[in-house]
N, C-alpha and C positions, 0 to 999 in steps of 0.2 A: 504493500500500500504506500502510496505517493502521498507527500503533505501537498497543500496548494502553493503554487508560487509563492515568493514573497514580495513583499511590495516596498516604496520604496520608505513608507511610515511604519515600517515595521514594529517601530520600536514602542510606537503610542499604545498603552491601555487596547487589548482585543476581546471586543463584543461579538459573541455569532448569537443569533436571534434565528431561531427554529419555527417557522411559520408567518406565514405574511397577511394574516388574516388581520382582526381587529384590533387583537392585544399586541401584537408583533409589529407592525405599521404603526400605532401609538407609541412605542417602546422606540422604534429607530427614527421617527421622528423627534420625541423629545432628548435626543441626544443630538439633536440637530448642531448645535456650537459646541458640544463637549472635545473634549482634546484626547479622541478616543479614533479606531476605525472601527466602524460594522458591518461586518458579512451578514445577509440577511440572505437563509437559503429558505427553500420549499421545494416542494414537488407540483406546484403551477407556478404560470411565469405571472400569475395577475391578484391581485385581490380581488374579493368578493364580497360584496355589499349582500349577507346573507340572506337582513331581514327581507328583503325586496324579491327573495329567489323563486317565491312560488308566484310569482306577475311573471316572470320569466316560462315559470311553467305550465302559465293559462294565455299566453302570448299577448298581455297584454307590453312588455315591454323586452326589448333584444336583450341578447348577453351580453355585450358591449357594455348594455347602457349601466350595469354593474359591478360587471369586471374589468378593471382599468389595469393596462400591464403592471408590473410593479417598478419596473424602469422608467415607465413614465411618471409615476407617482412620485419615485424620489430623485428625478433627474438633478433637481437643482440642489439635493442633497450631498456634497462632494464628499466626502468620511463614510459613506455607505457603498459600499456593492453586494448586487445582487445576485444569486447563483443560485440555478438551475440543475435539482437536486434532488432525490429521495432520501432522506436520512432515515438510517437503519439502525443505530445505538451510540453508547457514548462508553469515552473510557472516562473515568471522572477522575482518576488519578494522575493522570498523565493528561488532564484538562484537553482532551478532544472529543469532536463530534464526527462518528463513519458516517458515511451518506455512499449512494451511487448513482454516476452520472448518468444522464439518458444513453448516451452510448456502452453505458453497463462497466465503465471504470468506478472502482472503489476512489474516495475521497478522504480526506482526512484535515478536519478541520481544526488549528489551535483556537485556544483561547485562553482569557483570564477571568471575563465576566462570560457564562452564557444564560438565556433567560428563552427559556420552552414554551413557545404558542402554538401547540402542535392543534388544539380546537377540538373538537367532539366528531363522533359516525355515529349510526345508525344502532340500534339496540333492539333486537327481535325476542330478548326475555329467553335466552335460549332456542330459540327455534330461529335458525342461520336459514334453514331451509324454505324459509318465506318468503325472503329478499325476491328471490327469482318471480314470485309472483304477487308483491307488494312492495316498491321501490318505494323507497326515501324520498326527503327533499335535503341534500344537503350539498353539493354540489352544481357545476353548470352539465352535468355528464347525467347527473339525476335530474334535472330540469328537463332536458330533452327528452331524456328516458318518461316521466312524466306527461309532458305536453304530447310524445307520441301516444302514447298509451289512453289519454282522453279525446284525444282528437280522431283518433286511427278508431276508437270505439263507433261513435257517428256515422266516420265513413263505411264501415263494415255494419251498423245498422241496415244506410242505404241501401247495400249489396243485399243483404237478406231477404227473401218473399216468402218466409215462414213467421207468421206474426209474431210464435212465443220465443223465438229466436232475435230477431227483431228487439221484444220488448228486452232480452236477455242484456242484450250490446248497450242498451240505454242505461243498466243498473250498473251506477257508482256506489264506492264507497269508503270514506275515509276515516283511516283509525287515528285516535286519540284527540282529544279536543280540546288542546292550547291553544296558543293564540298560530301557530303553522296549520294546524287542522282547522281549524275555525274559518281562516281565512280561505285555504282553497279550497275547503266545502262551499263557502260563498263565489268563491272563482267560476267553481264546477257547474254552479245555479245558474249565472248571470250568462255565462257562455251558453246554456243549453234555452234561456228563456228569455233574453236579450239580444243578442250576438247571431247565435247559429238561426232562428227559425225561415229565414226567407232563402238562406241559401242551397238548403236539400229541398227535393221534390217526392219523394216514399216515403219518409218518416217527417212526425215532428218532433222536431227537437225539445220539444215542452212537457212530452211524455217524460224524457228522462226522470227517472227517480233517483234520489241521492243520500244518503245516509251519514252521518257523521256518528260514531262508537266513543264512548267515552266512560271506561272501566270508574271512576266516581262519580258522586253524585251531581257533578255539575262539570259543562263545560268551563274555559279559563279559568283553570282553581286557581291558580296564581291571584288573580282580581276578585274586588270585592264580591259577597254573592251576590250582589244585586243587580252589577254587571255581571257579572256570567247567567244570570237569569234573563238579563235584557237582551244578551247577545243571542239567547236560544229562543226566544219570542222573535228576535230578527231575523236569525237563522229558518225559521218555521214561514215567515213570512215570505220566505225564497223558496216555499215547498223545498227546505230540508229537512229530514226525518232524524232529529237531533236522540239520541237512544244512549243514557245513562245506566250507570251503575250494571255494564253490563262487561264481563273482561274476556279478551277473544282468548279462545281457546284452542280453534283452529281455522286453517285457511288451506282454501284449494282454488282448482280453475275457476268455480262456480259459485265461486262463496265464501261469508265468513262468518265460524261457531263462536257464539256468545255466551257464558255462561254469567249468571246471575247471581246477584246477592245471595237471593233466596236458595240457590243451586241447580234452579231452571237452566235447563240446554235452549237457547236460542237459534232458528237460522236465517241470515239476512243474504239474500242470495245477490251477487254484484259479480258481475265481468272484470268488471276494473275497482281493482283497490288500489289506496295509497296509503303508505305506512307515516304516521306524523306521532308515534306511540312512546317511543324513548330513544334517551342518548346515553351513550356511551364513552369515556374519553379516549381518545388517539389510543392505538395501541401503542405508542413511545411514552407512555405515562408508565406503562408496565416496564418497557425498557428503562428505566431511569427509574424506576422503583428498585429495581434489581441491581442496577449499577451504582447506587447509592444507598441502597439498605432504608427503603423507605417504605412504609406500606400506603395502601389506596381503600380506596371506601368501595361499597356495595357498585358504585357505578365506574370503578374503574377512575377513578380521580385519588391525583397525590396529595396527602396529610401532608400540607406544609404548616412552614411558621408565622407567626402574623406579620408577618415581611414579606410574604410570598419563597423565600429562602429554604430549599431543602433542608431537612434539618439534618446535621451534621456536614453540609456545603452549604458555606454562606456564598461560595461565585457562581452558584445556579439558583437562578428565579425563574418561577414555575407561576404563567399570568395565563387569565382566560379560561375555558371549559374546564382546562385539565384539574383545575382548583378545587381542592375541598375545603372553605371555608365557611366557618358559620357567618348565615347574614347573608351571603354573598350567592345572586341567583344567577343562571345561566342562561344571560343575557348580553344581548351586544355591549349597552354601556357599564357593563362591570369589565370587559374585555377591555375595552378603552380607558378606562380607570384604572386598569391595574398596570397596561402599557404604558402610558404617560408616569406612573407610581414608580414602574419598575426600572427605567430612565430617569428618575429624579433620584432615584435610590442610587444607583451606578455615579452620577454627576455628585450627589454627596458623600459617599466611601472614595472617591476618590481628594475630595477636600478632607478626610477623616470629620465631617459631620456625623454628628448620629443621626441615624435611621428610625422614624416614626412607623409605629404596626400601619400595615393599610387600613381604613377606612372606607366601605363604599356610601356611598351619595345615591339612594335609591330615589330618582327623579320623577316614576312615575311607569304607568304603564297601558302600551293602546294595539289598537287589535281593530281591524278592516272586518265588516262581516259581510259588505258586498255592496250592490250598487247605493251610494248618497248612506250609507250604515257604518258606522264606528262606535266603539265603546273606549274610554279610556277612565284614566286614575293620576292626579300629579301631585302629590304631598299633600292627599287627605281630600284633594275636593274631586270628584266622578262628575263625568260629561259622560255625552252619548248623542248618536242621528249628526247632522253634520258640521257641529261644530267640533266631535272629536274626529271628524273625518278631515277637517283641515288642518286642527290642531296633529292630527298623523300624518300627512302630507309637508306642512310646512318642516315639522321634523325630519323627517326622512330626507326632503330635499337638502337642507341643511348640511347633513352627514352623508351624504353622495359627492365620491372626489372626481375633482374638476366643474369649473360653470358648464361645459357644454353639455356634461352629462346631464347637470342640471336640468337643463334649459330644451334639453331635449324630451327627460321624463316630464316633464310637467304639461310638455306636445302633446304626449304620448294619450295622460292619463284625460288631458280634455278633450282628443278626440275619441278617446273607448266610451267618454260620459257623454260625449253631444253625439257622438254618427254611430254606437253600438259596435264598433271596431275594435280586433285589435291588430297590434303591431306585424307580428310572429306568429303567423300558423303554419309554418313548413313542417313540413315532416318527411323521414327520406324516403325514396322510394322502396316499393317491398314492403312487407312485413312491420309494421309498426314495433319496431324494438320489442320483442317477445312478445306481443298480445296474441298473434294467434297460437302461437303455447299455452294460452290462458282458456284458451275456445275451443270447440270441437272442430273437428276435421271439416272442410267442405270439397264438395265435390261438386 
Protein backbone atom coordinates (compact mmCIF):
# COMPACT_ATOMS: atom_id res chain seq x y z
CA UNK A 1 0.00 0.00 0.00
CA UNK A 2 1.00 3.44 -1.21
CA UNK A 3 0.72 6.63 1.17
CA UNK A 4 -0.72 9.70 -1.11
CA UNK A 5 1.73 12.04 -2.47
CA UNK A 6 2.95 14.68 -0.57
CA UNK A 7 2.31 18.19 -0.99
CA UNK A 8 4.03 20.95 -0.79
CA UNK A 9 2.36 22.09 3.06
CA UNK A 10 3.03 19.02 4.22
CA UNK A 11 4.16 20.18 7.30
CA UNK A 12 0.76 22.09 8.56
CA UNK A 13 -1.74 20.33 11.15
CA UNK A 14 -3.59 17.18 8.78
CA UNK A 15 -7.26 16.94 8.69
CA UNK A 16 -8.93 13.99 6.60
CA UNK A 17 -12.74 14.22 6.93
CA UNK A 18 -14.44 10.92 5.87
CA UNK A 19 -17.62 11.87 4.01
CA UNK A 20 -18.97 14.97 2.26
CA UNK A 21 -22.28 14.83 3.32
CA UNK A 22 -23.63 17.54 5.87
CA UNK A 23 -21.44 17.09 8.88
CA UNK A 24 -18.22 16.78 6.80
CA UNK A 25 -18.88 19.96 4.38
CA UNK A 26 -19.62 21.80 7.71
CA UNK A 27 -16.43 20.60 9.31
CA UNK A 28 -14.14 21.51 6.00
CA UNK A 29 -15.78 24.60 5.73
CA UNK A 30 -15.24 25.90 9.05
CA UNK A 31 -11.63 25.23 8.89
CA UNK A 32 -11.80 27.47 6.04
CA UNK A 33 -8.77 30.06 7.46
CA UNK A 34 -7.32 27.41 9.87
CA UNK A 35 -3.41 26.91 9.29
CA UNK A 36 -4.33 23.29 8.69
CA UNK A 37 -4.71 21.16 5.08
CA UNK A 38 -7.99 18.96 4.55
CA UNK A 39 -8.37 15.94 2.56
CA UNK A 40 -11.90 15.48 2.38
CA UNK A 41 -12.58 11.87 0.80
CA UNK A 42 -15.81 10.00 -0.09
CA UNK A 43 -17.04 7.48 -2.34
CA UNK A 44 -19.39 10.32 -4.59
CA UNK A 45 -17.73 13.00 -6.15
CA UNK A 46 -20.95 15.41 -4.93
CA UNK A 47 -22.95 16.27 -1.95
CA UNK A 48 -26.35 15.60 -1.40
CA UNK A 49 -28.89 17.85 -0.07
CA UNK A 50 -30.68 14.68 1.42
CA UNK A 51 -33.71 16.32 2.89
CA UNK A 52 -34.86 17.21 -0.64
CA UNK A 53 -34.06 13.49 -2.16
CA UNK A 54 -37.55 12.17 -2.38
CA UNK A 55 -38.62 15.48 -4.83
CA UNK A 56 -35.90 13.96 -6.69
CA UNK A 57 -37.61 10.66 -6.56
CA UNK A 58 -41.32 11.97 -7.46
CA UNK A 59 -39.54 14.01 -10.36
CA UNK A 60 -40.53 17.00 -9.03
CA UNK A 61 -36.87 18.33 -9.18
CA UNK A 62 -33.31 16.82 -11.01
CA UNK A 63 -30.31 15.40 -9.39
CA UNK A 64 -28.23 18.20 -10.02
CA UNK A 65 -30.48 20.55 -8.58
CA UNK A 66 -29.17 18.80 -5.01
CA UNK A 67 -26.19 17.29 -5.66
CA UNK A 68 -23.53 19.99 -6.24
CA UNK A 69 -19.97 18.24 -7.17
CA UNK A 70 -17.93 18.68 -4.01
CA UNK A 71 -15.15 20.43 -6.15
CA UNK A 72 -17.36 22.97 -6.96
CA UNK A 73 -18.58 23.55 -3.40
CA UNK A 74 -15.17 24.15 -2.04
CA UNK A 75 -13.26 25.45 -5.06
CA UNK A 76 -12.47 28.74 -3.49
CA UNK A 77 -11.43 26.78 -0.42
CA UNK A 78 -7.45 26.53 -1.03
CA UNK A 79 -6.38 24.06 2.22
CA UNK A 80 -8.93 21.41 1.15
CA UNK A 81 -8.68 18.78 -1.41
CA UNK A 82 -10.84 16.56 -2.48
CA UNK A 83 -10.47 12.73 -3.34
CA UNK A 84 -12.30 10.37 -4.90
CA UNK A 85 -12.58 7.23 -2.78
CA UNK A 86 -14.12 4.28 -0.94
CA UNK A 87 -12.74 4.20 2.48
CA UNK A 88 -12.41 0.62 3.97
CA UNK A 89 -10.88 1.03 7.68
CA UNK A 90 -8.46 2.82 9.80
CA UNK A 91 -5.31 2.08 11.52
CA UNK A 92 -5.69 4.44 14.43
CA UNK A 93 -2.32 3.89 15.80
CA UNK A 94 -0.30 4.69 13.16
CA UNK A 95 -3.15 7.69 12.47
CA UNK A 96 -4.23 6.48 8.85
CA UNK A 97 -7.26 6.05 6.93
CA UNK A 98 -7.35 2.77 3.92
CA UNK A 99 -9.66 3.66 1.24
CA UNK A 100 -9.78 2.35 -2.44
CA UNK A 101 -9.41 4.12 -5.42
CA UNK A 102 -12.13 3.80 -8.22
CA UNK A 103 -9.46 2.03 -10.38
CA UNK A 104 -9.27 -0.45 -7.38
CA UNK A 105 -5.69 0.84 -5.99
CA UNK A 106 -5.44 0.78 -2.02
CA UNK A 107 -4.88 4.27 -0.52
CA UNK A 108 -3.53 5.26 2.57
CA UNK A 109 -4.40 8.35 4.17
CA UNK A 110 -2.10 10.22 7.03
CA UNK A 111 -3.38 12.32 9.60
CA UNK A 112 -3.32 14.07 12.96
CA UNK A 113 -6.95 15.30 13.31
CA UNK A 114 -9.57 12.92 11.46
CA UNK A 115 -13.37 13.41 12.04
CA UNK A 116 -15.91 10.49 10.40
CA UNK A 117 -19.01 11.77 8.59
CA UNK A 118 -19.54 8.46 7.15
CA UNK A 119 -23.96 9.26 7.59
CA UNK A 120 -26.45 6.48 7.89
CA UNK A 121 -28.00 3.37 5.05
CA UNK A 122 -30.91 1.67 5.06
CA UNK A 123 -32.00 -0.60 8.14
CA UNK A 124 -34.44 -3.70 7.20
CA UNK A 125 -34.68 -4.86 11.17
CA UNK A 126 -32.92 -7.90 9.88
CA UNK A 127 -34.46 -8.82 6.99
CA UNK A 128 -31.52 -7.77 4.12
CA UNK A 129 -33.68 -9.71 1.98
CA UNK A 130 -36.33 -6.97 1.32
CA UNK A 131 -34.15 -4.32 -0.16
CA UNK A 132 -34.51 -6.01 -3.53
CA UNK A 133 -38.00 -5.60 -3.31
CA UNK A 134 -38.52 -2.38 -1.16
CA UNK A 135 -35.67 0.21 -1.85
CA UNK A 136 -34.70 3.07 0.28
CA UNK A 137 -34.44 6.62 -0.18
CA UNK A 138 -31.01 7.58 0.62
CA UNK A 139 -29.04 8.05 -2.10
CA UNK A 140 -29.30 9.74 -5.81
CA UNK A 141 -28.80 5.71 -7.02
CA UNK A 142 -32.03 5.10 -4.65
CA UNK A 143 -33.97 8.03 -6.08
CA UNK A 144 -33.96 6.61 -9.43
CA UNK A 145 -34.37 3.28 -8.27
CA UNK A 146 -37.49 4.82 -6.66
CA UNK A 147 -38.88 7.26 -9.22
CA UNK A 148 -38.40 4.06 -11.73
CA UNK A 149 -40.39 1.96 -9.61
CA UNK A 150 -43.58 4.49 -9.36
CA UNK A 151 -43.44 5.79 -12.45
CA UNK A 152 -42.66 2.37 -14.58
CA UNK A 153 -45.92 1.01 -12.10
CA UNK A 154 -48.57 3.46 -14.22
CA UNK A 155 -46.87 2.78 -17.36
CA UNK A 156 -47.29 -1.01 -16.91
CA UNK A 157 -50.93 -0.32 -15.59
CA UNK A 158 -51.49 1.17 -19.08
CA UNK A 159 -50.15 -2.18 -20.77
CA UNK A 160 -52.49 -4.32 -18.71
CA UNK A 161 -56.32 -5.39 -20.16
CA UNK A 162 -56.95 -7.40 -17.03
CA UNK A 163 -58.78 -5.15 -14.76
CA UNK A 164 -57.44 -6.82 -11.21
CA UNK A 165 -54.12 -6.75 -12.69
CA UNK A 166 -54.47 -3.39 -13.75
CA UNK A 167 -55.85 -2.25 -10.39
CA UNK A 168 -52.62 -4.46 -8.93
CA UNK A 169 -49.99 -1.80 -10.67
CA UNK A 170 -51.99 1.09 -9.11
CA UNK A 171 -51.33 -0.27 -5.22
CA UNK A 172 -48.55 1.77 -3.40
CA UNK A 173 -47.12 1.46 -0.43
CA UNK A 174 -44.84 3.03 1.82
CA UNK A 175 -43.24 1.85 5.06
CA UNK A 176 -42.63 3.82 8.02
CA UNK A 177 -44.16 7.22 8.74
CA UNK A 178 -41.52 10.02 9.51
CA UNK A 179 -41.34 12.92 8.00
CA UNK A 180 -39.21 10.78 4.51
CA UNK A 181 -42.57 8.50 4.57
CA UNK A 182 -44.93 11.13 5.16
CA UNK A 183 -43.76 13.17 2.45
CA UNK A 184 -43.42 10.77 -0.42
CA UNK A 185 -46.78 9.16 0.50
CA UNK A 186 -47.96 12.67 -0.35
CA UNK A 187 -45.59 12.76 -3.56
CA UNK A 188 -47.20 9.33 -4.49
CA UNK A 189 -50.91 11.16 -4.18
CA UNK A 190 -50.33 14.31 -5.84
CA UNK A 191 -48.50 12.46 -8.99
CA UNK A 192 -51.32 9.96 -9.29
CA UNK A 193 -54.34 12.61 -8.61
CA UNK A 194 -52.67 15.91 -9.85
CA UNK A 195 -49.95 15.23 -12.26
CA UNK A 196 -50.47 11.91 -14.19
CA UNK A 197 -54.43 11.95 -14.90
CA UNK A 198 -54.72 13.55 -18.57
CA UNK A 199 -51.77 11.81 -19.65
CA UNK A 200 -52.75 7.84 -19.91
CA UNK A 201 -55.75 6.81 -21.89
CA UNK A 202 -56.74 3.00 -20.12
CA UNK A 203 -56.38 3.69 -16.63
CA UNK A 204 -57.00 6.40 -14.22
CA UNK A 205 -54.56 7.41 -12.42
CA UNK A 206 -56.84 8.48 -9.56
CA UNK A 207 -57.72 4.95 -8.92
CA UNK A 208 -54.26 4.60 -7.46
CA UNK A 209 -54.55 3.44 -3.93
CA UNK A 210 -51.64 4.39 -1.45
CA UNK A 211 -50.87 3.28 1.89
CA UNK A 212 -48.53 4.71 4.21
CA UNK A 213 -47.60 1.63 7.41
CA UNK A 214 -46.57 3.02 10.48
CA UNK A 215 -45.44 0.33 13.25
CA UNK A 216 -46.64 3.32 16.30
CA UNK A 217 -49.33 4.92 17.18
CA UNK A 218 -48.93 7.82 15.14
CA UNK A 219 -47.32 9.20 12.17
CA UNK A 220 -44.04 11.83 12.64
CA UNK A 221 -43.59 10.62 16.22
CA UNK A 222 -40.70 12.99 16.29
CA UNK A 223 -43.46 16.00 16.22
CA UNK A 224 -45.86 17.11 18.50
CA UNK A 225 -49.01 14.65 18.50
CA UNK A 226 -51.08 17.16 17.40
CA UNK A 227 -49.13 17.59 14.35
CA UNK A 228 -48.78 14.10 13.58
CA UNK A 229 -52.54 13.83 13.80
CA UNK A 230 -52.90 16.85 11.59
CA UNK A 231 -50.42 15.40 9.01
CA UNK A 232 -52.61 12.03 8.94
CA UNK A 233 -56.15 14.05 8.43
CA UNK A 234 -53.89 15.74 5.55
CA UNK A 235 -52.54 12.65 4.41
CA UNK A 236 -56.31 11.11 4.31
CA UNK A 237 -57.37 14.19 2.56
CA UNK A 238 -54.95 12.83 -0.47
CA UNK A 239 -56.85 9.51 -0.31
CA UNK A 240 -53.90 8.20 1.62
CA UNK A 241 -54.61 5.01 3.67
CA UNK A 242 -52.50 6.21 6.73
CA UNK A 243 -52.43 2.56 8.98
CA UNK A 244 -50.80 2.72 12.52
CA UNK A 245 -49.74 0.66 15.00
CA UNK A 246 -49.27 -1.96 12.78
CA UNK A 247 -45.30 -3.59 12.38
CA UNK A 248 -44.44 -5.21 8.98
CA UNK A 249 -43.78 -8.49 9.25
CA UNK A 250 -43.33 -9.47 5.93
CA UNK A 251 -42.90 -8.52 2.38
CA UNK A 252 -43.01 -10.10 -1.03
CA UNK A 253 -44.00 -9.21 -4.88
CA UNK A 254 -47.49 -8.65 -3.87
CA UNK A 255 -47.59 -7.29 -0.64
CA UNK A 256 -46.97 -6.22 2.69
CA UNK A 257 -47.67 -8.57 6.28
CA UNK A 258 -48.78 -6.24 9.06
CA UNK A 259 -48.82 -7.42 12.35
CA UNK A 260 -50.79 -5.61 15.07
CA UNK A 261 -50.63 -4.45 18.53
CA UNK A 262 -53.34 -6.68 19.30
CA UNK A 263 -51.26 -9.77 17.24
CA UNK A 264 -53.76 -9.57 14.33
CA UNK A 265 -51.84 -10.64 10.98
CA UNK A 266 -52.77 -7.95 8.48
CA UNK A 267 -52.42 -7.82 4.52
CA UNK A 268 -52.08 -4.63 2.58
CA UNK A 269 -51.42 -5.97 -0.96
CA UNK A 270 -49.14 -3.04 -3.07
CA UNK A 271 -46.98 -3.76 -6.29
CA UNK A 272 -44.70 -1.09 -5.23
CA UNK A 273 -43.32 -0.57 -1.88
CA UNK A 274 -40.97 1.95 -0.43
CA UNK A 275 -38.84 1.32 2.57
CA UNK A 276 -38.62 4.91 4.67
CA UNK A 277 -38.61 2.34 8.10
CA UNK A 278 -35.19 2.66 9.64
CA UNK A 279 -31.56 3.67 9.70
CA UNK A 280 -28.70 2.23 10.39
CA UNK A 281 -25.06 3.97 10.73
CA UNK A 282 -22.31 3.52 7.93
CA UNK A 283 -20.85 0.32 8.21
CA UNK A 284 -17.29 2.34 9.11
CA UNK A 285 -18.94 3.19 12.42
CA UNK A 286 -18.29 -0.65 13.11
CA UNK A 287 -14.81 -0.29 11.59
CA UNK A 288 -13.66 2.34 13.96
CA UNK A 289 -15.40 0.70 16.65
CA UNK A 290 -13.19 -2.10 16.29
CA UNK A 291 -10.02 -0.10 15.59
CA UNK A 292 -10.44 1.96 18.56
CA UNK A 293 -12.00 -0.30 21.06
CA UNK A 294 -15.32 1.55 21.17
CA UNK A 295 -18.76 0.16 21.38
CA UNK A 296 -22.12 1.34 19.29
CA UNK A 297 -25.67 1.29 20.22
CA UNK A 298 -28.63 -0.82 19.11
CA UNK A 299 -28.58 1.15 15.63
CA UNK A 300 -25.07 0.63 14.89
CA UNK A 301 -23.98 4.23 16.14
CA UNK A 302 -20.58 5.05 18.09
CA UNK A 303 -20.68 5.99 22.03
CA UNK A 304 -18.75 8.87 21.95
CA UNK A 305 -17.60 11.72 24.30
CA UNK A 306 -19.54 14.87 24.73
CA UNK A 307 -16.83 16.28 22.24
CA UNK A 308 -17.87 14.00 19.77
CA UNK A 309 -14.03 12.56 20.48
CA UNK A 310 -13.60 8.72 20.50
CA UNK A 311 -13.14 7.83 23.75
CA UNK A 312 -9.73 6.83 24.23
CA UNK A 313 -8.60 9.08 20.64
CA UNK A 314 -9.15 12.53 21.26
CA UNK A 315 -7.63 13.03 17.15
CA UNK A 316 -10.93 11.33 15.95
CA UNK A 317 -14.20 13.08 15.90
CA UNK A 318 -17.18 11.15 15.05
CA UNK A 319 -20.05 14.16 13.77
CA UNK A 320 -23.58 13.23 12.05
CA UNK A 321 -25.70 9.91 11.86
CA UNK A 322 -22.81 7.83 13.16
CA UNK A 323 -23.45 9.68 16.69
CA UNK A 324 -24.94 8.33 19.66
CA UNK A 325 -25.71 11.04 21.79
CA UNK A 326 -28.39 11.88 24.14
CA UNK A 327 -30.55 14.88 22.87
CA UNK A 328 -29.18 14.66 19.79
CA UNK A 329 -31.72 13.47 16.62
CA UNK A 330 -30.90 12.31 13.29
CA UNK A 331 -31.39 15.16 11.42
CA UNK A 332 -29.61 17.38 8.88
CA UNK A 333 -29.18 20.24 11.25
CA UNK A 334 -27.47 18.28 14.05
CA UNK A 335 -25.12 17.10 11.16
CA UNK A 336 -24.30 20.75 10.55
CA UNK A 337 -23.99 21.49 14.04
CA UNK A 338 -21.71 19.19 14.89
CA UNK A 339 -19.45 19.86 11.51
CA UNK A 340 -19.17 23.52 12.15
CA UNK A 341 -18.46 22.09 16.39
CA UNK A 342 -16.12 19.62 15.07
CA UNK A 343 -13.89 22.48 13.09
CA UNK A 344 -14.15 24.85 15.91
CA UNK A 345 -12.95 22.04 18.01
CA UNK A 346 -9.66 21.29 15.77
CA UNK A 347 -9.08 25.44 15.36
CA UNK A 348 -9.06 25.43 19.23
CA UNK A 349 -6.78 22.38 20.26
CA UNK A 350 -4.69 23.76 18.15
CA UNK A 351 -4.41 27.34 20.05
CA UNK A 352 -4.44 24.79 23.31
CA UNK A 353 -8.08 26.26 24.12
CA UNK A 354 -10.39 24.05 25.99
CA UNK A 355 -12.86 22.25 24.23
CA UNK A 356 -16.64 22.89 25.36
CA UNK A 357 -19.03 19.28 25.38
CA UNK A 358 -21.37 19.97 22.08
CA UNK A 359 -24.57 21.29 22.55
CA UNK A 360 -27.36 20.80 20.00
CA UNK A 361 -29.62 23.94 19.04
CA UNK A 362 -32.93 21.89 18.37
CA UNK A 363 -34.55 24.74 15.88
CA UNK A 364 -37.49 23.12 15.13
CA UNK A 365 -39.04 20.62 12.84
CA UNK A 366 -41.24 20.49 9.26
CA UNK A 367 -42.47 17.84 7.12
CA UNK A 368 -44.25 18.45 3.24
CA UNK A 369 -47.56 16.22 3.35
CA UNK A 370 -48.27 17.36 -0.21
CA UNK A 371 -49.90 19.77 -2.60
CA UNK A 372 -50.22 23.66 -0.41
CA UNK A 373 -49.97 20.86 3.12
CA UNK A 374 -47.14 21.22 5.65
CA UNK A 375 -46.99 20.72 9.36
CA UNK A 376 -44.03 22.11 11.24
CA UNK A 377 -42.70 22.96 15.13
CA UNK A 378 -39.98 25.85 15.89
CA UNK A 379 -39.16 26.37 19.60
CA UNK A 380 -42.51 25.52 21.06
CA UNK A 381 -44.84 27.30 18.61
CA UNK A 382 -46.66 24.59 15.74
CA UNK A 383 -47.97 25.87 12.37
CA UNK A 384 -49.50 23.98 9.64
CA UNK A 385 -51.41 24.35 5.78
CA UNK A 386 -49.24 26.89 4.04
CA UNK A 387 -47.61 28.91 6.17
CA UNK A 388 -45.48 25.95 7.36
CA UNK A 389 -45.37 25.16 3.80
CA UNK A 390 -43.38 28.39 3.11
CA UNK A 391 -41.81 28.42 6.35
CA UNK A 392 -40.26 24.67 4.74
CA UNK A 393 -39.59 26.04 1.40
CA UNK A 394 -37.91 29.29 2.45
CA UNK A 395 -35.65 26.82 4.78
CA UNK A 396 -34.64 24.49 2.51
CA UNK A 397 -33.98 27.02 -0.12
CA UNK A 398 -31.61 28.80 2.38
CA UNK A 399 -29.59 25.47 2.88
CA UNK A 400 -29.30 24.53 -0.88
CA UNK A 401 -25.57 25.38 -2.09
CA UNK A 402 -25.19 27.60 -4.79
CA UNK A 403 -27.87 30.78 -5.94
CA UNK A 404 -28.43 28.97 -9.02
CA UNK A 405 -29.55 25.95 -7.44
CA UNK A 406 -31.56 28.02 -5.75
CA UNK A 407 -33.07 29.80 -8.17
CA UNK A 408 -33.61 27.19 -10.09
CA UNK A 409 -35.71 24.89 -7.33
CA UNK A 410 -37.91 27.49 -6.53
CA UNK A 411 -38.73 27.25 -10.94
CA UNK A 412 -39.07 24.01 -10.26
CA UNK A 413 -41.54 23.83 -7.30
CA UNK A 414 -43.92 26.81 -8.97
CA UNK A 415 -44.26 25.39 -11.84
CA UNK A 416 -45.31 21.51 -10.34
CA UNK A 417 -47.98 24.13 -8.17
CA UNK A 418 -49.21 26.39 -11.01
CA UNK A 419 -49.10 23.79 -14.46
CA UNK A 420 -49.38 20.19 -12.34
CA UNK A 421 -45.75 19.29 -13.80
CA UNK A 422 -42.89 18.00 -12.90
CA UNK A 423 -39.30 18.40 -13.79
CA UNK A 424 -37.99 14.54 -14.09
CA UNK A 425 -39.93 11.76 -15.30
CA UNK A 426 -37.27 9.67 -17.29
CA UNK A 427 -36.89 6.52 -16.76
CA UNK A 428 -34.52 4.15 -18.70
CA UNK A 429 -35.54 2.07 -21.02
CA UNK A 430 -36.58 -1.65 -20.39
CA UNK A 431 -37.59 -2.88 -17.36
CA UNK A 432 -38.08 -0.32 -14.68
CA UNK A 433 -35.14 -1.20 -12.23
CA UNK A 434 -36.44 -4.46 -10.94
CA UNK A 435 -40.20 -3.88 -10.96
CA UNK A 436 -41.09 -6.53 -13.18
CA UNK A 437 -39.22 -8.83 -10.56
CA UNK A 438 -41.87 -7.51 -8.34
CA UNK A 439 -44.98 -8.71 -10.83
CA UNK A 440 -46.00 -11.65 -12.49
CA UNK A 441 -44.64 -12.80 -15.71
CA UNK A 442 -46.58 -11.57 -18.80
CA UNK A 443 -46.99 -12.98 -21.92
Amino acid sequence: MTPLPSSPTERRHRVVIVGGGFGGLHAARALRRAPVDVTLVDRANHHLFQPLLYQVAAGVLTEGEIAPPLRGVLRAQRNVRVLLADVRGFELEDRRVLALTPDGHDLALGYDTLIVAAGAGHSYHGHDEWEALAPGLKTLEDARRVRARVLGAFELAELEHDPEQRAAWLRFAVVGGGPTGVELAGQIASLAHRTLPRDYRAIDTRSAQIALLEAGPDVLPEFPRTLGRRAARDLGALRVDVRTEGRVTGLDAEGVELTTAAGQVERVPARTVIWAAGVQASPLAAALAEAGGATLDAQGRLRVEPDLTLPGHRDVVVVGDMTALDGVPRVAPAAMQQGRYAGGAVRARLRDRPVKPFRYLDKGSLAVIGHRRAVGVSFGIRFAGRLALLVWALIHVRYLLGWGNRLVTVVRWLWALAARQRAERVISPGPPAGLLASGPARS
